[in-house]
N, C-alpha and C positions, 0 to 999 in steps of 0.2 A: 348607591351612596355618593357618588362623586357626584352626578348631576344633579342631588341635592345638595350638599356640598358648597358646588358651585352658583346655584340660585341664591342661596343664602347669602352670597358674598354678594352678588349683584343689586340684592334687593335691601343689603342694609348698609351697603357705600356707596354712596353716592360721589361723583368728582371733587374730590377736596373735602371731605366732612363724611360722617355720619348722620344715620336717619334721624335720631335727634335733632343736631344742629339743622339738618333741612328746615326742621320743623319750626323750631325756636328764630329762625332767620326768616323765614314768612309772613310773621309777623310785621316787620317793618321794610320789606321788600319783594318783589313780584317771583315766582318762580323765573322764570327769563331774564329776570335781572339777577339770579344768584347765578343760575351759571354763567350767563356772559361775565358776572365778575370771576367766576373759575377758570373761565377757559383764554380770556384775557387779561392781563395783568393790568393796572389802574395806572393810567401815566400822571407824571407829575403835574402838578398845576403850576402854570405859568401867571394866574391870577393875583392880584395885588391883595395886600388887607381893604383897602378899601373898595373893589371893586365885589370880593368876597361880601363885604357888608352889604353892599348895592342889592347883590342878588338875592342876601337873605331877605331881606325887604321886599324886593319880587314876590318871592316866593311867597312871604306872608300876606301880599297882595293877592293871592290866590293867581299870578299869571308862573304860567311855567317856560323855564328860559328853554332854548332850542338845545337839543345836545346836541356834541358834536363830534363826527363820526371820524376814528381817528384811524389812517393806513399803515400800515407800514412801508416802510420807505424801501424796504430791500424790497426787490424786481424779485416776484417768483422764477424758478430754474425754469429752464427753459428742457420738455421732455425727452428722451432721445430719439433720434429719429430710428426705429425699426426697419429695417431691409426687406423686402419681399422675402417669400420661403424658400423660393429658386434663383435667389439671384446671385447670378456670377462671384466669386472670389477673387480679390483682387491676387495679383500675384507678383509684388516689386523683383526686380533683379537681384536683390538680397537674397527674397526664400529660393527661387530657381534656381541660386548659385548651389544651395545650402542641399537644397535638395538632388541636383547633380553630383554633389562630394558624396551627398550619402547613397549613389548609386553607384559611382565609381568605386565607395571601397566596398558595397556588397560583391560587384561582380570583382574586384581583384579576392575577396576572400573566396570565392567560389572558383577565382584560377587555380589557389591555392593550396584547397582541398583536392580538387583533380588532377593535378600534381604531385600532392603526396598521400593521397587515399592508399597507396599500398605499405604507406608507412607510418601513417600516425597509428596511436594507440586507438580502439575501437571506439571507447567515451569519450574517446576525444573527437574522432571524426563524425559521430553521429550528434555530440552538441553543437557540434561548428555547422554542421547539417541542419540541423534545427534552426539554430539561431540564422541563418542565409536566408532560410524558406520561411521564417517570419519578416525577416525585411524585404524582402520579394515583396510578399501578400500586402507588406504596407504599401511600398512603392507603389505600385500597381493600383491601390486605392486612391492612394494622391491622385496617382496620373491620371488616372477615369476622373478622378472630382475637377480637375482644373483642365481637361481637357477642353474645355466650351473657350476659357477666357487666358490660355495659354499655349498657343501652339509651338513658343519657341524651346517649346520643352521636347527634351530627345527622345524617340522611342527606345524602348528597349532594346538591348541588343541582341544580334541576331546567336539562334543556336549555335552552338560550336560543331564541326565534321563530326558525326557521330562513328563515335569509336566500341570496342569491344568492351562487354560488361567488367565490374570490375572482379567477380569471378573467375573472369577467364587471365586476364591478364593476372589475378594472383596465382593462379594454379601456374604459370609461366617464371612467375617471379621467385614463388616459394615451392621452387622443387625440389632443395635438399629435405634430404627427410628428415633433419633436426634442426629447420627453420622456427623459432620459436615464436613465429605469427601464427601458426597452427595452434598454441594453444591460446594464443593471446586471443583469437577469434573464433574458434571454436568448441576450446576447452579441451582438446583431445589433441595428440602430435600427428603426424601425417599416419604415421604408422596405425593408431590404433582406428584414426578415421579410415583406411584403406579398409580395416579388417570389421569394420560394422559396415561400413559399405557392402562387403562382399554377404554379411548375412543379408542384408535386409533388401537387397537389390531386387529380389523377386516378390517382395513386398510393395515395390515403386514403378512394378510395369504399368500400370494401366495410369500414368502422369504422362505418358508419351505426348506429345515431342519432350517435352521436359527431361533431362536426362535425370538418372540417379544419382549423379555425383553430386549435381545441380539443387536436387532437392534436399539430397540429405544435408549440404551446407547451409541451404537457405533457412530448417528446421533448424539443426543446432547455431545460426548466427541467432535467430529472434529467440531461441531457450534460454541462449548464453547471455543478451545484453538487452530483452525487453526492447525489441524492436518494433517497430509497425511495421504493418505490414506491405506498404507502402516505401518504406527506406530499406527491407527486403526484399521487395521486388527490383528495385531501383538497381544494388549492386549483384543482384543474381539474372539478368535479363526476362523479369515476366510481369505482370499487370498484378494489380492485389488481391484479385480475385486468386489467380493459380499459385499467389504465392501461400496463402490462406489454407487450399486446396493441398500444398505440399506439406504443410508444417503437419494437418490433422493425418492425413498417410502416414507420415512419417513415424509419428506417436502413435498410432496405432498398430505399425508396423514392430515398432521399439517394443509395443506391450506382446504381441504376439511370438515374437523370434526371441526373445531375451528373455520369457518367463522362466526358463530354464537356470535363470545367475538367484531368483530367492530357492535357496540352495539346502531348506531345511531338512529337509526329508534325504536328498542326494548325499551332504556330507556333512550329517550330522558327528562324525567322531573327530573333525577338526572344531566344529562349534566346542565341542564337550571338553577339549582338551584346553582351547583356547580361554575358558571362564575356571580350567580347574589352576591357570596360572594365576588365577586373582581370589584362588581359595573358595571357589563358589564350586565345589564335586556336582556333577549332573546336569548343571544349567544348562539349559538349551537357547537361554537369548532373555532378551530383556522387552516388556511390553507395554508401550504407553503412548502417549499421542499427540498429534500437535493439530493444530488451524490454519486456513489459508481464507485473507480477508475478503468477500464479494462484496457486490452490492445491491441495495435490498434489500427483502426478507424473505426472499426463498427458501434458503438457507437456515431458517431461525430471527430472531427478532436480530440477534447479535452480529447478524452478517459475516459469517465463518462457514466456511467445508471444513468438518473433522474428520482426521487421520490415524488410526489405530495402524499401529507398526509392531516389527518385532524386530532387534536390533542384533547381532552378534557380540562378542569382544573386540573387532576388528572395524566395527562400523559398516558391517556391511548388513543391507533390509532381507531379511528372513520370508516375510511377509507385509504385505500392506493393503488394507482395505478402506477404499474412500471412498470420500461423497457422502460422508453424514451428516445431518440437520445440526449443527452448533445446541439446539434445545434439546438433541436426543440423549440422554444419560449414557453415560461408558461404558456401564453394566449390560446396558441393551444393545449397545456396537457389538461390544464382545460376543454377546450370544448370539448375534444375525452374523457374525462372520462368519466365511469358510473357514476360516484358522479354527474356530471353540467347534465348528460341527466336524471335520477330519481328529480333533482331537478326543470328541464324546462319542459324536456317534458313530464314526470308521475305525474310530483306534487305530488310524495309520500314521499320528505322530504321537511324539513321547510316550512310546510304547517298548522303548530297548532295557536295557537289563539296569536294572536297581546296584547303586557301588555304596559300599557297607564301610564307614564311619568306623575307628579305630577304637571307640568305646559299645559297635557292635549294632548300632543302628544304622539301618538302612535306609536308604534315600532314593525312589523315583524321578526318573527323570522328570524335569520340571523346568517354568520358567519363573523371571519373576517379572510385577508386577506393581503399577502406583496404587498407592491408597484408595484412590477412587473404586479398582475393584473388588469383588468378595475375594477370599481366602478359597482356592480349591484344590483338590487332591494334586492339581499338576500345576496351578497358577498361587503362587507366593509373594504377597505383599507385606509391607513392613509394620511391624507392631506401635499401635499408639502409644505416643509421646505422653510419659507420666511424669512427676517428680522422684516415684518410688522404683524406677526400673533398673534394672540389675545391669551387672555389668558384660551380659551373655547379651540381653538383648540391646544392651547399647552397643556392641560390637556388630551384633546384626542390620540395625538400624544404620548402620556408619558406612558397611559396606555394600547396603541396600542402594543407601543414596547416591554412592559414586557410580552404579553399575547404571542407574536409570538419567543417569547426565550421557551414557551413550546416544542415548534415545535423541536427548536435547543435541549433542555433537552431530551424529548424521543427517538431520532434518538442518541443521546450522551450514553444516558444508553442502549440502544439495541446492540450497540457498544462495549460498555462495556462487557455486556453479553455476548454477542456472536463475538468473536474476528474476527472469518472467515471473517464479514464483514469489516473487516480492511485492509483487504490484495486486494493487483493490482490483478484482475480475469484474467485468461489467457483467450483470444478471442474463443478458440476452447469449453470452455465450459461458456462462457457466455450464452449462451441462458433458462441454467438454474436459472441466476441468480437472476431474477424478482420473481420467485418463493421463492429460498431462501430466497430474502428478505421481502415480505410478509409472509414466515411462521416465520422468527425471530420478527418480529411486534406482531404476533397473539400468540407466546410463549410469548414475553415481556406482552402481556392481559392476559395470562394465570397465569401469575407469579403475577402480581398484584392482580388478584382474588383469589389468595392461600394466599395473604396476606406475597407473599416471600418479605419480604424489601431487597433492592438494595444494597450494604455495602457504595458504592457512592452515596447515596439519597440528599446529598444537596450539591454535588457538580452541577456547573453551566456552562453549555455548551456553544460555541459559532461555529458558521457558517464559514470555511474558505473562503468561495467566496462568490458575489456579484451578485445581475440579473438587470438588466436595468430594470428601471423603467416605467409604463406603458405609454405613451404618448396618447391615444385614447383619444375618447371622457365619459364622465362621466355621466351616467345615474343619470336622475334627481331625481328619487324615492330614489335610493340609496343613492344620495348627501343630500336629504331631513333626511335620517334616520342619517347619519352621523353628519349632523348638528344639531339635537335633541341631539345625544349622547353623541356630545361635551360640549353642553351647561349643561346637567344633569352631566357630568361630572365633569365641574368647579364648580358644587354647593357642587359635593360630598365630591372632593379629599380634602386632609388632608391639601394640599400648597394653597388652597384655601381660 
């Protein structure tokens, strides 16, 4: 349609007029002489009345006068002259200057930082990093382009004495054990780094020469502040490759030696106690999910790893199973987990003794769970949103909703902590990421059990996206436990 469109237009306007007029102006004049009068404007006549009359008389003579060809008087521009494809830049004293000031203050901001890299704030010393080694790489571009037709330009200067990493000289500088650079750059204070060191050290032998101390900080510096791998290797002495090499050890090691802090099964009667302070009798943790951005479509068209968690009162992960397709339904996470097969088919969780409701109904231990799931004898979700619902299950629904903002809080503060999980993962090393993110889950347990407080402990998290809701059918045992919960509810809550 458009290239008809556009033919139309070309074939019935002509310069200055319609196809009409062409047609009607042919009559008393040559095609060539209509648009030479289009494309040039008709100048005035300098001609007298009587010289006018002369010609018409000509004309009626049948002689035809000469015309005459008129210039114009402006000089056409003159084109610009194009330079060869290689030819030299010129380079006045002006840009040279300009360009040496802005070499002198990269290399004074790079004194600067090496000067007080043991002291600035971490974002601060890794932007001021950044931004240095971007004007390097300019620099260095200039100076290769003008090198032909500018030799009075300085080389770079020379490396500085090379000194000890800045690893070493921090463990030198921050040896009190409540230096509070230890959390600022690690997340963790010397103390509780010394005491994950000592687990996981025999998880880091085979990095030799690399030491443990070495690596474990080089893994939690790039957890904590979304480092390359490249400005971890810089201040822990090794090339990108071993730094690379220490981080996936590391998180492996984290997943191995720590699995022992998702703590459901070991000490489930402070979980139980801990949810019966917030009127929830039996709850064993709270179950829902979150996403981490990739890229690509490995992951789903949506470009997300989904996270099914189980969360305590206390914010601490119970369980966590990742690495799921963002297009796989919740309903299907849950039933490939280990968590729904220990709970169906081993009945080694949620399997301890039933506590009996003061109007005589008894309750299973159980968790709860978001709308997205089915209702099951041990998994408890919140009742759909009516206009006509009571005031049992709007009390259930109320205290549904605050328990599963755990979920959104712990995933919020892991976040926090460990910033890497913030960042789009590039496809080519996603397959690590299920890892990482279960061993920043079991360091966020670890942290808690050192008693590291969070500096964001009451700040309050929320979910950016939404899961459709479960449509299935609803087990009746389940729906039985729900309906006790709610009603013990409205006796308890305060709006009551």
């Amino acid at each position: 349609m458009g290239n008809r469109r556009g033919n139309k237009s070309k074939n019935q306007t002509g310069t200055g007029g319609t196809r009409n007029e062409m047609v009607m102006m042919g009559s008393g004049s040559s095609r060539n002489q209509y648009y030479q009068q289009q494309q040039e404007p008709e100048p005035q006549s300098s001609i007298s009345d009587s010289e006018s009359t002369n010609m018409a008389s000509t004309s009626a003579g049948k002689t035809k006068p000469k015309k005459k060809k008129y210039k114009s008087k402006q000089p056409l521009p003159t084109p610009p002259t194009i330079p060869p494809q290689n030819a030299p830049i010129e380079t006045p004293d002006a840009l040279r200057q300009n360009i040496e000031q802005v070499a002198g203050a990269t290399r004074a901001a790079y004194k600067f930082l090496s000067d007080n890299d043991l002291q600035l704030h971490p974002s601060q010393a890794l932007a001021l990093e950044a931004q240095i080694s971007a004007a390097a790489r300019s620099l260095s571009e200039i100076h290769l382009s003008l090198s032909n037709n500018s030799s009075s330009l300085s080389n770079p200067p020379p490396s500085e004495t090379k000194r000890p990493c800045w690893f070493h000289r921090f463990l030198e500088d921050a040896a009190d054990e409540y230096d509070s650079r230890w959390t600022e750059w690690f997340r963790m204070s010397k103390t509780s780094f010394t005491l994950l060191l000592r687990l996981l050290t025999p998880s880091l032998s085979g990095l030799a020469p690399v030491q443990p101390n070495y690596a474990l900080g080089a893994a939690l510096f790039r957890l904590a502040h979304s480092a390359h791998y490249k400005a971890v290797g810089n201040r822990f002495g090794m090339d990108s490759a071993t730094a690379c090499l220490a981080f996936h050890t590391v998180c492996k090691g984290v997943v191995d030696k720590l699995a022992h802090l998702f703590e459901l099964k070991t000490d489930i009667n402070r979980i139980v106690v801990g949810f019966g302070w917030i009127s929830l009798p039996n709850c064993c943790g709270v179950l829902g999910f979150d996403r981490f951005k990739v890229e690509g479509n490995l992951f789903g068209n949506d470009g997300f790893v989904m996270v099914q968690a189980l969360v305590d009162s206390e914010g601490r992960f119970l369980d966590v199973s990742a690495g799921w397709p963002s297009n796989v339904k919740p309903v299907s996470i849950l039933r490939q987990s280990e968590f729904y097969s220990r709970v169906e088919d081993s009945k080694e969780l949620l399997d301890g003794p039933a506590f009996e409701l003061k109007d005589g109904n008894s309750v299973r231990q159980y968790v709860l769970g978001e709308s997205c799931l089915p209702v099951l004898p041990w998994l408890i979700t919140p009742f759909d949103e009516t206009d006509d619902m009571d005031a049992s299950r709007r009390a259930f629904n109320s205290v549904h909703k605050d328990a599963m903002k755990m979920v959104a809080t712990a995933f919020g503060k892991v976040r926090d902590q460990w910033q890497l999980l913030t960042k789009e993962w590039k496809e080519g090393c996603v397959e690590a990421l299920p890892f990482v993110i279960v061993a920043c889950c079991l360091l966020h347990n670890f942290l808690i059990k050192c008693s590291e407080v969070s500096p964001e402990n009451n700040v309050e998290y929320t979910r950016d996206f939404e899961l459709p809701v479960f449509d299935g059918e609803v087990d009746e045992s389940g729906n039985r436990i729900r309906n006790a919960l709610a009603v013990h509810l409205s006796r308890v809550s305060p709006s009551s």
